[in-house]
C-alpha positions in Angstrom: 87.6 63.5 -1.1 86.1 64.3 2.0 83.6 67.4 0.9 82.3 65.5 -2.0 81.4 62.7 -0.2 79.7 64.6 2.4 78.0 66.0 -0.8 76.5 62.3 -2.0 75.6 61.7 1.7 73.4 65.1 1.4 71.2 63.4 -0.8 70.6 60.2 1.1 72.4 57.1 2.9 75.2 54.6 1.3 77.9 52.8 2.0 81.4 53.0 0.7 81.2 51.2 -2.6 77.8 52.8 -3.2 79.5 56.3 -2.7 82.6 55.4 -5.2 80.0 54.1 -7.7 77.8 57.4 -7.8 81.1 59.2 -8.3 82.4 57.1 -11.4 79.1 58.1 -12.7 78.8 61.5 -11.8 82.5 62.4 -12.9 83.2 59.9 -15.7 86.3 58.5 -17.4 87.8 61.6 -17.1 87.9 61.9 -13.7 90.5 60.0 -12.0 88.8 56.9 -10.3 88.5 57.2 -6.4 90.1 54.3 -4.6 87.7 52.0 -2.5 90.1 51.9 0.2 90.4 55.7 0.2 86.8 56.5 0.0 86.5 53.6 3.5 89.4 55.2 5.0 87.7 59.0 4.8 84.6 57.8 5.7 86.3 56.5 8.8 87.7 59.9 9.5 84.2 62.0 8.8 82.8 59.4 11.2 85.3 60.2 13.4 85.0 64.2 13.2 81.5 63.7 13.7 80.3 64.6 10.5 78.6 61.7 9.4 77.2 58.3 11.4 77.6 54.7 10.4 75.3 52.0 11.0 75.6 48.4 10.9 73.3 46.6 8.5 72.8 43.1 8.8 72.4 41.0 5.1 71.4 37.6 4.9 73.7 36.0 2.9 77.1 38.7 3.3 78.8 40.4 5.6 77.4 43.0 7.0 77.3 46.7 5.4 78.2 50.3 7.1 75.9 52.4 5.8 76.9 56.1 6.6 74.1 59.4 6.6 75.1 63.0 7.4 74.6 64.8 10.4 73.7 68.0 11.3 77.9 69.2 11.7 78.3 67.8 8.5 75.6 69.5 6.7 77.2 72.7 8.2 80.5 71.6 6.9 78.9 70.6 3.5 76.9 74.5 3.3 80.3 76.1 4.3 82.1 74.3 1.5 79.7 75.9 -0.8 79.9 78.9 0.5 84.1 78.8 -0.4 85.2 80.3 -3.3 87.7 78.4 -5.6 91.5 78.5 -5.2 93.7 81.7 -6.1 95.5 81.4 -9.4 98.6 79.0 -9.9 102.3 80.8 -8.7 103.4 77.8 -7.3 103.6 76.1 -10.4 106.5 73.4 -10.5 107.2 73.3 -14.2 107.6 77.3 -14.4 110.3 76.9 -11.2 112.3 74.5 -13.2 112.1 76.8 -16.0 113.4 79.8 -13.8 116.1 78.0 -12.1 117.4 75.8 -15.1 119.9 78.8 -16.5 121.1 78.8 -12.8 122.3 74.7 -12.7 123.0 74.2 -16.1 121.1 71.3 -16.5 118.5 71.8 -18.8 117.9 74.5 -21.5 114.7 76.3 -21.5 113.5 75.5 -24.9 114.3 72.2 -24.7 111.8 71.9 -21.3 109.2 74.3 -23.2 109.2 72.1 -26.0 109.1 69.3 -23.9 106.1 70.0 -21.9 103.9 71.3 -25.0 104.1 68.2 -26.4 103.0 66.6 -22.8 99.7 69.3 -23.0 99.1 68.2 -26.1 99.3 64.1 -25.8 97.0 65.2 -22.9 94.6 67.3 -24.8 94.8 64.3 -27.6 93.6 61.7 -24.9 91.0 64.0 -23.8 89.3 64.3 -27.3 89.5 60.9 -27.6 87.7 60.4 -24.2 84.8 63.0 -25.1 84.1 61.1 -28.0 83.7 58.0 -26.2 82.2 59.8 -22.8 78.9 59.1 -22.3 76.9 62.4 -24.3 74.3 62.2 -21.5 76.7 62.7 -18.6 77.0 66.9 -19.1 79.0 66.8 -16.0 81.6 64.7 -17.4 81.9 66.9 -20.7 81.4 69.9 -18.7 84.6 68.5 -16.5 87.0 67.5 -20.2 86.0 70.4 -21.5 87.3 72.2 -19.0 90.2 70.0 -19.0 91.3 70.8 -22.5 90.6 74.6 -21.9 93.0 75.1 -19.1 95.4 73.2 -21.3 95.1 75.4 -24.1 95.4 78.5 -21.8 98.8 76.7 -20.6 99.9 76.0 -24.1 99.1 79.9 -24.9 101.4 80.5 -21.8 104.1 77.9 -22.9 104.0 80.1 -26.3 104.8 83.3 -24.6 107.3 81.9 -22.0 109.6 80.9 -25.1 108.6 84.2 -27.3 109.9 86.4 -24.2 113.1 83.7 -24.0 114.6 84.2 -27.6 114.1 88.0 -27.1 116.5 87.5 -24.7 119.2 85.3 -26.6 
């Protein structure tokens, strides 16, 4: 959370509710929603780090507002970021472990939990043609994000296929 609101902040000053708002929109429904609380509780740690400043702003009729704008550390931070490259393909994947160790406890059969997880990728995939339908068409972030969603789901379903092809060789 804290990189892509340093991100919003690049393009101007908010405040907290302002930043959760731009990220609804930006992301979509498909995105999961960012907590308010979170979003005030990171901002209160960038703040900290020096990577943004806040500023009190009276209002007539309200409390007053913290509006937050990026400084020159953060900016840094915020080029850095982009400068990253994504993370290294998933080995640490918890469903594969349980696969591996459950001939070893006797607890579960392998099929059973391939079987059992295909049809979890594909209630998921089901809700997430459902939400592109509904997704605002405009929002080519948002269908850029589902559609990416339901691709790495079909790559894991291809996967799911092989895992249980190699296991009845074995039987």
């Amino acid at each position: 959370m804290r990189l892509p609101l340093l991100a919003l902040l690049a393009r101007g000053s908010a405040h907290g509710y302002e930043l959760k708002q731009d990220l609804e929109q930006l992301l979509g429904a498909a995105y999961p929603q960012p907590n308010v609380g979170q979003i005030y509780v990171t901002l209160g740690r960038l703040e900290k780090s020096g990577l943004i400043e806040g500023e009190e702003v009276e209002q007539a009729s309200r409390p007053n507002k913290k509006i937050y704008h990026l400084t020159d550390a953060g900016r840094e931070a915020l080029r850095a970021w982009y400068e990253e490259t994504a993370d290294e393909p998933r080995v640490r994947d918890e469903f594969f472990m349980k696969l591996a160790l459950a001939p070893q406890t006797g607890l579960a059969d392998q099929i059973a939990l391939i079987n059992k997880q295909r049809r979890q990728y594909l209630n998921t995939m089901r809700e997430l043609s459902k939400l592109a339908a509904t997704e605002n068409r405009d929002n080519r972030i948002s269908q850029l994000l589902i559609e990416g969603a339901m691709l790495h789901l079909q790559a894991d379903l291809d996967w799911l296929e092989r895992c249980q092809e190699e296991l009845e060789e074995l039987e």
